[in-house]
C-alpha positions in Angstrom: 90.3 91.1 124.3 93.6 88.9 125.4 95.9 88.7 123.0 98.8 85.9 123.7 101.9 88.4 123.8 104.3 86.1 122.7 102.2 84.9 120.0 102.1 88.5 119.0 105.9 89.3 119.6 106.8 86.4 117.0 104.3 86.8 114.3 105.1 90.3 114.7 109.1 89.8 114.1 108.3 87.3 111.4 106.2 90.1 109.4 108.9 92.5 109.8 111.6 89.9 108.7 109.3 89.0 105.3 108.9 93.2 104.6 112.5 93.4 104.6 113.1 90.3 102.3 110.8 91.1 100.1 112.2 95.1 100.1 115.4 93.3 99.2 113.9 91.1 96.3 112.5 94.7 94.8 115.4 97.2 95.3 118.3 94.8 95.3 121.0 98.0 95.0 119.3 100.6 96.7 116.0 102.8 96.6 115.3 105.5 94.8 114.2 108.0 96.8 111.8 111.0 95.3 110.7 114.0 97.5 107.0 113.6 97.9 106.2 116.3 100.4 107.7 118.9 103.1 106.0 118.0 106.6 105.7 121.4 108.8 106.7 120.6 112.3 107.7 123.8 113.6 106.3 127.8 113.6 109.0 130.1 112.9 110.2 132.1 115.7 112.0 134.9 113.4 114.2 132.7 111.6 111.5 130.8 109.3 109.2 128.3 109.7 110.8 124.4 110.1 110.0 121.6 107.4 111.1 118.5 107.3 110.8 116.7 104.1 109.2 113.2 103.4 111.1 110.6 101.0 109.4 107.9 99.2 111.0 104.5 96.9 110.0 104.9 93.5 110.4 100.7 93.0 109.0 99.6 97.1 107.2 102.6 98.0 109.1 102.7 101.7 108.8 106.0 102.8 111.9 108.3 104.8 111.0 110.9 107.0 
């Protein structure tokens, strides 16, 4: 399928323009962030195993890696 890139390119920069307004217009001061999970990335090698730990806005929903 051929998909006009610059087409694409704007209506994607537009969409990422209105997520970011309307994140504004819900968490005006900041987000409240709320551990939802630890993701595993690593095996330990003797030292423990590494986690990294996934955030998520209570008001938005954005999540933070």
């Amino acid at each position: 399928m051929f998909v006009n890139r610059r087409k694409y390119e704007l209506e994607k920069q537009w969409f990422e323009e209105r997520i970011d307004q309307l994140e504004w217009l819900i968490c005006k001061d900041e987000h409240e962030y709320v551990k939802v999970k630890a993701k595993k990335i690593a095996d330990g090698n003797g030292y423990g195993d590494l986690y990294e730990d996934v955030y998520r806005c209570k008001k938005c929903g954005k999540v933070r890696e």
